[in-house]
N, CA, C and O of each residue as an XYZ file, in Angstrom:
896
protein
N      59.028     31.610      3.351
C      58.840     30.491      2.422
C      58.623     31.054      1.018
O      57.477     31.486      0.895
N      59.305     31.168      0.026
C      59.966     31.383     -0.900
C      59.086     32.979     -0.743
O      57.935     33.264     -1.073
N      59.940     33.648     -0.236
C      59.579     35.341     -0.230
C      57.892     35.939      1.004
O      57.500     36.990      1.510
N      57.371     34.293      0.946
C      55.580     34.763      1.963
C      55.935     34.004      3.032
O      56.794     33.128      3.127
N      54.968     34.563      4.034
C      55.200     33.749      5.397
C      54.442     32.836      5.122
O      54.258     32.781      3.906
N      53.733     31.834      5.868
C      53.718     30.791      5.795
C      52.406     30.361      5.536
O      52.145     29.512      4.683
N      51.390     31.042      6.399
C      50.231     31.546      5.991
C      49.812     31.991      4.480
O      48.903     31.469      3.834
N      50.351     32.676      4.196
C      50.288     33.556      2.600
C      50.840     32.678      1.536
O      50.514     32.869      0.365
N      51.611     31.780      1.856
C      52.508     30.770      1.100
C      51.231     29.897      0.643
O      50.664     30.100     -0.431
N      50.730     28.644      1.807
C      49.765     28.428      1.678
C      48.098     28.193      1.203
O      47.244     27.307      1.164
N      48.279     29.550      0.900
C      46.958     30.249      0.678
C      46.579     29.729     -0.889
O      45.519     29.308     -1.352
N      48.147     29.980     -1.609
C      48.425     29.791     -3.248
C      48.952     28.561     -3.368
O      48.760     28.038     -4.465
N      49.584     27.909     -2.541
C      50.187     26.982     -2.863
C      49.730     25.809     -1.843
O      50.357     25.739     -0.786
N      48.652     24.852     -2.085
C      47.983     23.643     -1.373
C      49.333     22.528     -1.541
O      50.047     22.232     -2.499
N      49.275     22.011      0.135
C      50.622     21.438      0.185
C      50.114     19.764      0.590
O      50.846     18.965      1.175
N      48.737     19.479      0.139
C      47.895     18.654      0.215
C      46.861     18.390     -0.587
O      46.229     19.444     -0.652
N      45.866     16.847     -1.809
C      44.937     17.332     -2.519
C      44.741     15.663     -1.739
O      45.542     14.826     -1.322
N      43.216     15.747     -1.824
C      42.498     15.030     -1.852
C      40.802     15.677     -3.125
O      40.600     16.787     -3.618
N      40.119     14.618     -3.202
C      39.321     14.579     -4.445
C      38.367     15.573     -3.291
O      38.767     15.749     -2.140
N      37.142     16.133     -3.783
C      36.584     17.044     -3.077
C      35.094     16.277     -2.364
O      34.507     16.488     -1.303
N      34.904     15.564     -3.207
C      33.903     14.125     -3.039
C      34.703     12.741     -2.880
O      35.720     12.713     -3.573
N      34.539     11.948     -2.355
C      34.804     10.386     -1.989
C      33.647      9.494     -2.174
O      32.885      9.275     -1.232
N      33.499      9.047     -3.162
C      32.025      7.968     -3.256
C      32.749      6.712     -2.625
O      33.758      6.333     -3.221
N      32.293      5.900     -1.299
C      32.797      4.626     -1.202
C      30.913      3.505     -0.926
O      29.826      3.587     -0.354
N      31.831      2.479     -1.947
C      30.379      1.327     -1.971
C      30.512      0.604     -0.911
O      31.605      0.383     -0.390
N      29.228      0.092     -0.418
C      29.199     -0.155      1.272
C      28.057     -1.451      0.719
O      27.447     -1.085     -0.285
N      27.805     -2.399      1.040
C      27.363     -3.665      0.522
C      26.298     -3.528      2.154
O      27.008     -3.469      3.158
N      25.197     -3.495      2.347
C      24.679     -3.268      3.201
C      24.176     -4.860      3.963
O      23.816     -4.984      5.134
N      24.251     -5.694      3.187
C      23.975     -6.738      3.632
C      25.175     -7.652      4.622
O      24.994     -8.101      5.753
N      26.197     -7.724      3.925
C      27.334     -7.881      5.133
C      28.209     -6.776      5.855
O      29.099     -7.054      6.659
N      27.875     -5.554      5.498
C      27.971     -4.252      6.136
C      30.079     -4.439      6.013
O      30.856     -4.603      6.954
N      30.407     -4.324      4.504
C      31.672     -4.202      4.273
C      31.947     -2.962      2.969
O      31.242     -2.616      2.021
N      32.967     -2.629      3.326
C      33.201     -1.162      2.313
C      34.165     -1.935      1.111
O      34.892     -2.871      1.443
N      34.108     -1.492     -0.213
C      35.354     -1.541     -1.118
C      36.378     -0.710     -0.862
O      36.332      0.506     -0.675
N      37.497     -1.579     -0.863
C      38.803     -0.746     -1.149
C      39.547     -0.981     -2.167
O      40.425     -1.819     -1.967
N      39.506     -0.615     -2.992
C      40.315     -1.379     -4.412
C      38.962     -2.520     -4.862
O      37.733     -2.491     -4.924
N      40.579     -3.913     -5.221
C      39.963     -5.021     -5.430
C      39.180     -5.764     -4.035
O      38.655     -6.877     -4.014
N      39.245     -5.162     -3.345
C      39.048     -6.306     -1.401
C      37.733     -5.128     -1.193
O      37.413     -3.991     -1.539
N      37.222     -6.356     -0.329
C      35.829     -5.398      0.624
C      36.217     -5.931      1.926
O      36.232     -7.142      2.148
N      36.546     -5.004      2.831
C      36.568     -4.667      4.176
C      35.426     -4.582      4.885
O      34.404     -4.184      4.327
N      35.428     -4.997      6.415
C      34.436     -4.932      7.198
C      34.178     -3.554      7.634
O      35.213     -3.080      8.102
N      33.375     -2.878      7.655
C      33.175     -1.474      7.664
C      33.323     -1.085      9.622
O      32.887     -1.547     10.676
N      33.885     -0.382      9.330
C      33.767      0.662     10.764
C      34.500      2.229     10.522
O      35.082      2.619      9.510
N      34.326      2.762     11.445
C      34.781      4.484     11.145
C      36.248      4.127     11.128
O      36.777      5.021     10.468
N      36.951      3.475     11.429
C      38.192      3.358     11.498
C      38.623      3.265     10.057
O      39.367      3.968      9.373
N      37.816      2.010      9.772
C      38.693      1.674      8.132
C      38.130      2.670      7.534
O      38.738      3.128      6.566
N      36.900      3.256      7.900
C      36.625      4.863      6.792
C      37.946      5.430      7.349
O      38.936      4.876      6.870
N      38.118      6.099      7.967
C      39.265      6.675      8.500
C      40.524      5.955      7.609
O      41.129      6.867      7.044
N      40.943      5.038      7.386
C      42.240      4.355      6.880
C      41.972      4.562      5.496
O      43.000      4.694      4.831
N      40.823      4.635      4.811
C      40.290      4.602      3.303
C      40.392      5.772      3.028
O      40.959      6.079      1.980
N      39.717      7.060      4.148
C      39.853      8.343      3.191
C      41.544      8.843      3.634
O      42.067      9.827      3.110
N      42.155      8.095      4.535
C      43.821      8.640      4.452
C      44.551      7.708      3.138
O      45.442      8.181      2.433
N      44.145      6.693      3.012
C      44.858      6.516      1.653
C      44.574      7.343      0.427
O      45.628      7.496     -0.190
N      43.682      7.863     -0.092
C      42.971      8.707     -0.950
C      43.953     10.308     -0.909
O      44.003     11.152     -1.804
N      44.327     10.320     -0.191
C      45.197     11.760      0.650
C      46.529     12.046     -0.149
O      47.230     11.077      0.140
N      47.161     12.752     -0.890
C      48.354     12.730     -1.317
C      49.153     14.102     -0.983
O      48.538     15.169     -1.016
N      50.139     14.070     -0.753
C      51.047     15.213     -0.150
C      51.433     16.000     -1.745
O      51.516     15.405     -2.819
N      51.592     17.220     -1.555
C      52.507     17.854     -2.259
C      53.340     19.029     -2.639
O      52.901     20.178     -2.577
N      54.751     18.683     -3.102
C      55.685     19.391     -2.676
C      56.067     19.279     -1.112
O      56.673     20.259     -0.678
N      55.892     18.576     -0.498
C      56.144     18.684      0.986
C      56.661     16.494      1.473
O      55.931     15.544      1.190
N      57.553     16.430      1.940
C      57.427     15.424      2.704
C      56.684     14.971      3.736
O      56.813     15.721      4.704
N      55.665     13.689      4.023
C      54.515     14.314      4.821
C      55.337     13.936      6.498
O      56.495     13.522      6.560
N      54.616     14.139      7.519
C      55.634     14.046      8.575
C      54.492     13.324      9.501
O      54.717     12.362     10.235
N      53.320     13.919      9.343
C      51.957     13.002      9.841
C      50.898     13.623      9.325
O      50.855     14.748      8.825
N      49.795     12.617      9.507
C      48.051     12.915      9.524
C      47.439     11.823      9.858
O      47.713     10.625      9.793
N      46.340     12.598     10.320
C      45.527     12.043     10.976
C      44.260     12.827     10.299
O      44.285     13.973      9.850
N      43.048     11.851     10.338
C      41.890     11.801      9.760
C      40.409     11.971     11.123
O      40.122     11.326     12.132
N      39.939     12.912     10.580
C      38.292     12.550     11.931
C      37.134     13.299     10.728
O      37.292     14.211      9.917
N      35.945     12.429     11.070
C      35.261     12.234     10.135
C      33.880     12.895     10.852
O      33.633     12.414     11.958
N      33.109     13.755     10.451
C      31.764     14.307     10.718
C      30.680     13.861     10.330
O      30.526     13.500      9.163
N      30.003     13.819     10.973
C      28.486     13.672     10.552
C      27.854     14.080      9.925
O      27.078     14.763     10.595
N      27.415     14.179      8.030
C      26.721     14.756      7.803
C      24.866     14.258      7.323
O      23.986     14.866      6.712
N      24.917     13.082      7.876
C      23.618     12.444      7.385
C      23.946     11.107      7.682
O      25.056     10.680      8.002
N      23.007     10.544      7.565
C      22.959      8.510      7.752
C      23.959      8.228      6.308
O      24.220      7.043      6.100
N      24.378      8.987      5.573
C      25.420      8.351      4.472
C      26.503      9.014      4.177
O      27.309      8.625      3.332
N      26.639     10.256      4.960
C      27.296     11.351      4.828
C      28.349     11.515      5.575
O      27.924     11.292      6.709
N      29.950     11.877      5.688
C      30.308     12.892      6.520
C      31.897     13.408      5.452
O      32.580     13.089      4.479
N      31.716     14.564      6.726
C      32.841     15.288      6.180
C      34.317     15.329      6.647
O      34.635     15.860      7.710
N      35.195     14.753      5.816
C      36.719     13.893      6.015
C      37.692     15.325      6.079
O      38.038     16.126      5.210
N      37.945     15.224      7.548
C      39.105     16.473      7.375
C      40.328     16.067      7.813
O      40.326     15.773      9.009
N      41.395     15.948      7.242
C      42.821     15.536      7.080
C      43.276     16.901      7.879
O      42.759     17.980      7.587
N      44.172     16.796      8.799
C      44.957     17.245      9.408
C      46.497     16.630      9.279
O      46.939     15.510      9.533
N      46.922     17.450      8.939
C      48.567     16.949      8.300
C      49.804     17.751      8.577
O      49.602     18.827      9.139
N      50.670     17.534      8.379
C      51.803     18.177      8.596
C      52.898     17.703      7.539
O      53.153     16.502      7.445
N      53.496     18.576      6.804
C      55.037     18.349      5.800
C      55.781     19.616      6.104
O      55.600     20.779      6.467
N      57.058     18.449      5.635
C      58.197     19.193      5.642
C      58.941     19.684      4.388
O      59.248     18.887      3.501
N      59.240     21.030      4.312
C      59.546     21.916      2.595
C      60.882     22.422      3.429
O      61.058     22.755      4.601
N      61.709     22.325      2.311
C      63.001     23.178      2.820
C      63.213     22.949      4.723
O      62.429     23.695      5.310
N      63.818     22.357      5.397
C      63.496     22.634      6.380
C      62.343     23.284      7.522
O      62.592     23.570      8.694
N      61.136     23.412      6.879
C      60.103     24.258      7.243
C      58.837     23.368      7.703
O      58.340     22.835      6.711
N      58.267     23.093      8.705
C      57.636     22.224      9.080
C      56.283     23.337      8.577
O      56.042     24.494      8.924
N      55.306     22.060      7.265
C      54.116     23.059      7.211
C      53.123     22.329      7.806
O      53.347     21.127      7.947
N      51.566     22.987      8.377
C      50.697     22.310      8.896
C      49.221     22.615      8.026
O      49.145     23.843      7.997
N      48.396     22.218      7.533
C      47.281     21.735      6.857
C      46.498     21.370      6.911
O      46.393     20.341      7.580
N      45.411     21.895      6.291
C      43.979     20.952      6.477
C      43.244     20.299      5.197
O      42.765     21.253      4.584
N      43.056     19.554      4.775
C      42.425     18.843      3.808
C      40.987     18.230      3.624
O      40.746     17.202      4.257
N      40.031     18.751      2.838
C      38.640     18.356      3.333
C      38.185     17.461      1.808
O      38.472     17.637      0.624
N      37.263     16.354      2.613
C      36.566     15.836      1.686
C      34.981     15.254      1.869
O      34.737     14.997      3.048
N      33.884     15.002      0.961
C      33.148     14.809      1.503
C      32.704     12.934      1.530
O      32.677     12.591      0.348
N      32.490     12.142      2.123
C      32.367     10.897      1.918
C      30.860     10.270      2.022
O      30.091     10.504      2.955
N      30.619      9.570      1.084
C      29.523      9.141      0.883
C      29.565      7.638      0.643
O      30.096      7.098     -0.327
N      28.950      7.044      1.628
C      28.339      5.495      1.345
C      27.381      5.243     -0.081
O      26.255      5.734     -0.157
N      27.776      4.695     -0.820
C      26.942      3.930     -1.963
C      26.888      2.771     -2.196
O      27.651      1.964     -2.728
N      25.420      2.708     -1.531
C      24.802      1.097     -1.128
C      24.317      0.073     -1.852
O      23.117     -0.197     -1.892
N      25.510     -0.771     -2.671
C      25.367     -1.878     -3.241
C      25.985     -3.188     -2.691
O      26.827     -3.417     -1.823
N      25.029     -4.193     -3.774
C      25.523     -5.713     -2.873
C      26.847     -6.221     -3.261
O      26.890     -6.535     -4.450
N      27.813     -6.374     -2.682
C      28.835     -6.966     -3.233
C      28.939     -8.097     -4.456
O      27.957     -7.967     -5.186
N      29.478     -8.747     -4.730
C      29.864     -9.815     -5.632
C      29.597    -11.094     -4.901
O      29.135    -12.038     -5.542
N      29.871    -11.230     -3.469
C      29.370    -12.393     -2.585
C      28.009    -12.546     -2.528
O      27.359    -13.435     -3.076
N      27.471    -11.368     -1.632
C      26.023    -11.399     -1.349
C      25.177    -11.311     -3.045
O      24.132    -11.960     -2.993
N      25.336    -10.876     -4.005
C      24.752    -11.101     -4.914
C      24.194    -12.602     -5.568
O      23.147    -13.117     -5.960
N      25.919    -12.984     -5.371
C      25.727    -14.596     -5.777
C      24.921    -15.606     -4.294
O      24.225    -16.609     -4.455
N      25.185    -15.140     -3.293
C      24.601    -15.962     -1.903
C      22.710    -15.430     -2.115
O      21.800    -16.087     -1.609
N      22.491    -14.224     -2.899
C      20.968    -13.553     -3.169
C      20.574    -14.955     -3.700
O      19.726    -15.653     -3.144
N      21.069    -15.219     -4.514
C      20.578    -16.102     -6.098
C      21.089    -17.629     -5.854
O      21.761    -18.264     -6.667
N      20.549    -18.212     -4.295
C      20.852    -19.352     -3.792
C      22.272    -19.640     -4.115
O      22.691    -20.530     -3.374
N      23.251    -19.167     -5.034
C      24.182    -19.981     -4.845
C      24.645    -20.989     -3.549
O      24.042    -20.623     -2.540
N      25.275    -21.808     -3.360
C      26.135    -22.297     -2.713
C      27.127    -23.658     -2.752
O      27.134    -24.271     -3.820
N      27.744    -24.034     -1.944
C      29.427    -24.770     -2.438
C      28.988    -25.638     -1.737
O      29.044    -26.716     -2.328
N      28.477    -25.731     -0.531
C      28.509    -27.012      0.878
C      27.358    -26.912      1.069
O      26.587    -26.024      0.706
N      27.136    -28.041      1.793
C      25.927    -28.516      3.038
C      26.550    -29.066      3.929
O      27.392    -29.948      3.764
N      26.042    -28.393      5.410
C      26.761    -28.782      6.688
C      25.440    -29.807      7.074
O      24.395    -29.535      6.483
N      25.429    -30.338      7.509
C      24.916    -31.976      7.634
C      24.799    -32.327      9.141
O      25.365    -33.389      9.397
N      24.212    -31.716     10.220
C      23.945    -31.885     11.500
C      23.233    -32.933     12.233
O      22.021    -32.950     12.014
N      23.649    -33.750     12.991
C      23.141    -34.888     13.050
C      22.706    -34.902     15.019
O      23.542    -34.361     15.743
N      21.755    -35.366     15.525
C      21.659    -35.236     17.247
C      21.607    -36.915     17.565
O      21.332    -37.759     16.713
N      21.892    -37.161     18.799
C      22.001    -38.670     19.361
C      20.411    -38.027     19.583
O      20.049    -36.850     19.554
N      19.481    -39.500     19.855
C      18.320    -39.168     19.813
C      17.972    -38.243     21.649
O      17.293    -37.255     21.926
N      18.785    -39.138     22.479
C      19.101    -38.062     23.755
C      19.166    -36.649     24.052
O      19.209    -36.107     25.157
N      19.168    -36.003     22.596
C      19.297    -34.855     22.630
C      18.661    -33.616     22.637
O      19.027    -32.984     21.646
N      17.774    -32.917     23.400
C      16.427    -32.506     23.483
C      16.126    -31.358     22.418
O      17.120    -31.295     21.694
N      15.226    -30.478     22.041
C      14.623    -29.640     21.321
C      15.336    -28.452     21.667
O      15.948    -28.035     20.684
N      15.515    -27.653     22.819
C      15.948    -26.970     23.317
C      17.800    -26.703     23.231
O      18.362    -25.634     22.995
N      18.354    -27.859     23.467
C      19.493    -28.288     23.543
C      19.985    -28.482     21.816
O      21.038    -27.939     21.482
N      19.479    -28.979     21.155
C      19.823    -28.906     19.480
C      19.547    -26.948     18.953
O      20.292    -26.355     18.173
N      18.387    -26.366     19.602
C      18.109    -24.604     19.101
C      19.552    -24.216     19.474
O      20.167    -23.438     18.745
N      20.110    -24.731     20.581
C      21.358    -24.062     21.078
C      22.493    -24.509     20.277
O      23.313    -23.614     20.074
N      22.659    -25.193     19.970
C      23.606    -25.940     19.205
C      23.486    -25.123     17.711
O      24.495    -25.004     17.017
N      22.227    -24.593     17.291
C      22.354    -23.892     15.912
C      22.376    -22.255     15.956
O      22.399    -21.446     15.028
N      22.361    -22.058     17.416
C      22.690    -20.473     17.650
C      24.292    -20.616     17.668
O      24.971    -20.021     16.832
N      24.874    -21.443     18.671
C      26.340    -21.668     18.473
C      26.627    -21.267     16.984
O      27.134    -20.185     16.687
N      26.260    -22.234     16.060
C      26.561    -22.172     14.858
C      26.568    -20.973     14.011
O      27.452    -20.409     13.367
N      25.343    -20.756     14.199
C      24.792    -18.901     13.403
C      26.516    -17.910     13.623
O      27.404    -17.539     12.856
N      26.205    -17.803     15.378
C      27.461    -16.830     16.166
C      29.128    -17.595     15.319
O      30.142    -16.902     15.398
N      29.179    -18.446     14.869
C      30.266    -19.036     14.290
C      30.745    -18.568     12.766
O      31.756    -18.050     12.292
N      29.392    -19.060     12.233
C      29.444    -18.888     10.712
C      29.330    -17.239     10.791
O      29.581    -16.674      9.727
N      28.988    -16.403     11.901
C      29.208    -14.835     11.567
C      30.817    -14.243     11.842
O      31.230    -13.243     11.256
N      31.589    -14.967     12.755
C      32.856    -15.022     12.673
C      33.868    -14.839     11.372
O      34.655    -14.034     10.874
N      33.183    -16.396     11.139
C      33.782    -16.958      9.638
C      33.799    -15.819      8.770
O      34.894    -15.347      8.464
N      32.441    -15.161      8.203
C      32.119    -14.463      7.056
C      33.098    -13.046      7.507
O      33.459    -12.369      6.545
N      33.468    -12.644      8.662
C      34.588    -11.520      8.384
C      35.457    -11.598      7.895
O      36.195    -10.613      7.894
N      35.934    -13.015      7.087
C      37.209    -13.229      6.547
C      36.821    -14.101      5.029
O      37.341    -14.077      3.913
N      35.966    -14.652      5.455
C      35.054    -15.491      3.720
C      33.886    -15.140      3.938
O      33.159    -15.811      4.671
N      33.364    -13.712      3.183
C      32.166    -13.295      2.905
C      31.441    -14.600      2.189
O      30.291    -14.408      2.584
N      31.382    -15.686      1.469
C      30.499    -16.495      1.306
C      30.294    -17.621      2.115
O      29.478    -18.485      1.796
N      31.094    -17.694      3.328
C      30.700    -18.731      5.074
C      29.824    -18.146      5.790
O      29.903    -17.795      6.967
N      28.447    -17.983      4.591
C      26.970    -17.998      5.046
C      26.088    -18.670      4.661
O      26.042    -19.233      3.567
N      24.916    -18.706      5.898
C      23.562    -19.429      5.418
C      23.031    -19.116      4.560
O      22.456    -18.031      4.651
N      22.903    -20.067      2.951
C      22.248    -20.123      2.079
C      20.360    -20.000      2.166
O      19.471    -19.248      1.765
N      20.501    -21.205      2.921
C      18.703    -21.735      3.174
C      18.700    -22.919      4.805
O      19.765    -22.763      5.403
N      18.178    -23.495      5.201
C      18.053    -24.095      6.588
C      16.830    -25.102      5.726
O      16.091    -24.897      4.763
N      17.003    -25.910      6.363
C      16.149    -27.498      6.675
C      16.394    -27.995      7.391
O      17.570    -27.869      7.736
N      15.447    -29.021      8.250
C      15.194    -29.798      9.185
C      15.378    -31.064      8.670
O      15.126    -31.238      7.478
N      15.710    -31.841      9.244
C      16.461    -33.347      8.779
C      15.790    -34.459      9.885
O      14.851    -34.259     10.656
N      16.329    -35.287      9.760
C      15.498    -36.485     10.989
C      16.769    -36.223     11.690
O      17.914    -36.240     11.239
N      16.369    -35.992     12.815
C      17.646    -36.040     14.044
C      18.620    -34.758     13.936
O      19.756    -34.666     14.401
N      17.832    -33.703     13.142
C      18.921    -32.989     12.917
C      18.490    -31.808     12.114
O      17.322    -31.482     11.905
N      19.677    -31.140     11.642
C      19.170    -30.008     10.841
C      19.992    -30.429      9.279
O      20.519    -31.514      9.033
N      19.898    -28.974      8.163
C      20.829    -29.334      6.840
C      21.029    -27.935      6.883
O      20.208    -27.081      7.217
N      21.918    -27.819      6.602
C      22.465    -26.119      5.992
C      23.121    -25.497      5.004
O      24.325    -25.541      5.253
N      22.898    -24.939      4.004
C      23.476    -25.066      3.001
C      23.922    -23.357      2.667
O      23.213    -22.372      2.461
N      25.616    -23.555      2.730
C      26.453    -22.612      2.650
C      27.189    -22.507      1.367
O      27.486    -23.357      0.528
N      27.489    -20.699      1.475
C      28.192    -20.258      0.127
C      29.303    -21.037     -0.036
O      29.456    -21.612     -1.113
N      30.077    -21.156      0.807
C      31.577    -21.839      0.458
C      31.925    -23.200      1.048
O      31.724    -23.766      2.122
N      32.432    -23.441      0.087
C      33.030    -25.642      0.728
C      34.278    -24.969      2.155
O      34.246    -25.653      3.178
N      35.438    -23.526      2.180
C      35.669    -23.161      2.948
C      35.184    -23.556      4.315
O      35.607    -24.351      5.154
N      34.018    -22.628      4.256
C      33.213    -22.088      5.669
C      32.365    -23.672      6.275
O      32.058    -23.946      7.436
N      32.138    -24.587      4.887
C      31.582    -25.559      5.478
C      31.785    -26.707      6.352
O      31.057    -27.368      7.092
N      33.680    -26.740      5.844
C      34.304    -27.417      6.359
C      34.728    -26.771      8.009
O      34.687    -27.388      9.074
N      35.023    -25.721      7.833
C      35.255    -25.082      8.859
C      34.012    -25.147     10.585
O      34.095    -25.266     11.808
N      33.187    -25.003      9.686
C      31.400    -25.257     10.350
C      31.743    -26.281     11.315
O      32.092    -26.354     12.494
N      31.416    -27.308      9.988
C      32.507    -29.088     10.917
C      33.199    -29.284     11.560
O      32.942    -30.201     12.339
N      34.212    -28.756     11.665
C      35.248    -28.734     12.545
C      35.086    -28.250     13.913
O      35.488    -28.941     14.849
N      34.378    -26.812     14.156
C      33.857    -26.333     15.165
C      32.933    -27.389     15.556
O      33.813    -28.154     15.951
N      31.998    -27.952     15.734
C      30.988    -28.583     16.136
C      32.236    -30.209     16.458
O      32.649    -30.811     17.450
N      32.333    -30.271     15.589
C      33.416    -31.623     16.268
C      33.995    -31.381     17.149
O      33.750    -32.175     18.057
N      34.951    -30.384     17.495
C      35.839    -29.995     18.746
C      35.156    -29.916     19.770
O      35.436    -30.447     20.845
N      33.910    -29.043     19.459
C      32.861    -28.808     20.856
C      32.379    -29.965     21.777
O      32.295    -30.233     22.976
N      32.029    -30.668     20.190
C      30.930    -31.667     20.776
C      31.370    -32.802     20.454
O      30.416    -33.527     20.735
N      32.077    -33.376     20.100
C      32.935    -34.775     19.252
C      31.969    -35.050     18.489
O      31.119    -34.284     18.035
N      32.213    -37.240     18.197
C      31.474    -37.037     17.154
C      32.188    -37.142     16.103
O      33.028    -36.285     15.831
N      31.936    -38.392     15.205
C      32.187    -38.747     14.007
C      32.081    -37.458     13.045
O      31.123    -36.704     13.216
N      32.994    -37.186     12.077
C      32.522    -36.467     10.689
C      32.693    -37.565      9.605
O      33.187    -38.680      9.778
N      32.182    -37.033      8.429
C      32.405    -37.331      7.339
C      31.876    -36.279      5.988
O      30.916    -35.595      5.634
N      33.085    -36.654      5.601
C      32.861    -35.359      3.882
C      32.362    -36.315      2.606
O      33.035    -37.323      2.392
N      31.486    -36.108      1.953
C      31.824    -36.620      0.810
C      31.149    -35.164     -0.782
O      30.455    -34.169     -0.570
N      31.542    -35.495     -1.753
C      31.400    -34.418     -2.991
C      30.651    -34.994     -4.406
O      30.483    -36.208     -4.525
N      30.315    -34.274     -5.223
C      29.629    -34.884     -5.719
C      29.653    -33.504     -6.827
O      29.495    -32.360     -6.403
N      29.877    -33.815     -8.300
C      29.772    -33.175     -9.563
C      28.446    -31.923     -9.871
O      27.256    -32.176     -9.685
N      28.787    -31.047    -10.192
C      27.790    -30.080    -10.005
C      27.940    -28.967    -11.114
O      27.910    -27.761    -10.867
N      28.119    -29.563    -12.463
C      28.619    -28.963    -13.793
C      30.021    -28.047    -14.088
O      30.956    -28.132    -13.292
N      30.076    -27.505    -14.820
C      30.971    -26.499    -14.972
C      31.284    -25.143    -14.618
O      30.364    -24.357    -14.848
N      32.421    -24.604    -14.077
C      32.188    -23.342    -13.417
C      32.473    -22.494    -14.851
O      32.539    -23.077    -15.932
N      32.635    -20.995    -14.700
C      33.016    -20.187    -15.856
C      34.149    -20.806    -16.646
O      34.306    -20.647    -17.857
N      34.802    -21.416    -15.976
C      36.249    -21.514    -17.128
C      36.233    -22.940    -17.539
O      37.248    -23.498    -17.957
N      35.112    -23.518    -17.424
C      34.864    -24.772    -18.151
C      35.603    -25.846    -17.459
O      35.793    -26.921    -18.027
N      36.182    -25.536    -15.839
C      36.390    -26.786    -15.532
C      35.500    -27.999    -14.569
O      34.434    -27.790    -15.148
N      35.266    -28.715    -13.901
C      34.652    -28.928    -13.153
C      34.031    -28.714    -12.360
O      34.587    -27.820    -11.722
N      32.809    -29.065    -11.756
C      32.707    -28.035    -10.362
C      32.217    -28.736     -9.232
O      31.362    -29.557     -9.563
N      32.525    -28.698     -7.635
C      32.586    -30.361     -6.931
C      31.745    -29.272     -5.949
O      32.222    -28.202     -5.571
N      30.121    -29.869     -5.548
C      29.392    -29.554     -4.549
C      29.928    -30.366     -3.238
O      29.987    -31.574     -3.465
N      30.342    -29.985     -1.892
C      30.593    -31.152     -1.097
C      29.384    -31.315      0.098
O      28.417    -30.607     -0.184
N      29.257    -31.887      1.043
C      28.681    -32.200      2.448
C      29.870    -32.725      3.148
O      30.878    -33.393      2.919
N      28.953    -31.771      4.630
C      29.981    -32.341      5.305
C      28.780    -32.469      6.641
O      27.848    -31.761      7.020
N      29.369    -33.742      7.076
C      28.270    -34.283      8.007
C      28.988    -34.354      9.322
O      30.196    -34.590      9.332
N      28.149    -34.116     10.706
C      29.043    -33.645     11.795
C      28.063    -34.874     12.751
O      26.921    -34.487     12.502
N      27.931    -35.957     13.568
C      27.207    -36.272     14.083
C      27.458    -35.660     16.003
O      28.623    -35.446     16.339
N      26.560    -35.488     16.850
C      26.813    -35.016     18.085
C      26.050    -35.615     18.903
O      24.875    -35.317     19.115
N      27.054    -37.052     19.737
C      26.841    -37.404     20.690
C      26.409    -37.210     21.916
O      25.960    -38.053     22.693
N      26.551    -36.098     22.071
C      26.123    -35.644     23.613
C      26.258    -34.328     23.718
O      27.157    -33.947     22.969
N      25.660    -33.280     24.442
C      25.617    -31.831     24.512
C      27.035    -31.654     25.686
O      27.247    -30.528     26.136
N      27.861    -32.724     26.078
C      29.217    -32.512     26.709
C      29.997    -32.177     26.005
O      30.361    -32.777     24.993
N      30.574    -30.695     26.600
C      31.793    -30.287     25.437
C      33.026    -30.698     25.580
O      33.433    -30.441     26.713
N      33.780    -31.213     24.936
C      34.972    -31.583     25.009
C      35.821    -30.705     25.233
O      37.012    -31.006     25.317
């Protein structure tokens, strides 16, 4: 390879760069990483998919890599790229190291969900038939739901909780997740809904801004 074997080639000539540090922000409260503009739900995998995008080949066409990540502390590990390109007909093989570090801030959601924001109130209503026990279950359903939701709309979370006559109130980051809330509990359990909205000043760009409710009533703990 241009006059060195392949080894010796190598040595001078890195056929792979990654940065030597990786700072990635990790929002500890909904436990999601930044990638760019988007925050992802965190697991070693998408670390794994995050520090292979970061990875750039060079001089070489890449042919594969693969990423495995070490342990170096509760915020720590060490990203070693295993790779392979192709130069002149010459299949080269490589190792690429980096170190990755979690830096634990609140996202842009959870900041604004910190500081009460929210868009909806889900509006829970019980036939009076409906016992103490049997309504707790009905708002664990819900919890396990709205944690669904938030892997895809980080603000289809509980704001604050109140108790209502016959019922509960819940008041969520997004008119999204609230409507969505509704819908689940209707299918389960039937049961009238109703939405209505109501003026709630101006957002940043000076246009309107519409708070809604959405009210779910539940006839009977029979699921449909």
């Amino acid at each position: 390879m241009d006059g060195f074997c392949v080894n010796c080639f190598l040595q001078d000539n890195p056929v792979g760069a990654i940065p030597v540090s990786l700072p990635v922000v990790f929002c500890p409260r909904c436990e999601k990483i930044q990638d760019g503009r988007y925050w992802r739900p965190f697991s070693e995998a998408a670390l794994e998919q995050l520090v292979l995008s970061r990875f750039k080949p060079k001089g070489v066409s890449l042919v594969n890599a693969r990423v495995r990540l070490v342990p170096l502390g509760e915020r720590k590990r060490l990203g070693v790229i295993s790779f392979a390109g192709e130069r002149s007909d010459v299949v080269l093989e490589s190792d690429a190291k980096t170190v990755v570090e979690l830096k634990h801030r609140l996202c842009d959601s959870c900041m604004r969900l910190s500081s009460d924001y929210f868009e909806s109130i889900l509006q829970v209503r019980f036939a009076p038939s409906i016992s103490e026990p049997e309504r707790r279950h009905v708002l664990e359903e819900l919890h396990d739901h709205l944690d669904f939701l938030a892997k895809t709309d980080s603000m289809a979370r509980m704001v604050s909780f109140g108790k209502a006559p016959n019922g509960f109130d819940l008041k969520l980051g997004s008119k999204k997740g609230g409507r969505k809330a509704m819908d689940f509990l209707a299918r389960r359990y039937g049961g009238p809904t109703t939405v209505s909205g109501k003026l709630a000043g101006l957002d940043a760009k000076g246009r309107l801004k519409q708070r809604f409710t959405f009210c779910v009533r539940i006839p009977s703990m029979e699921r449909k």
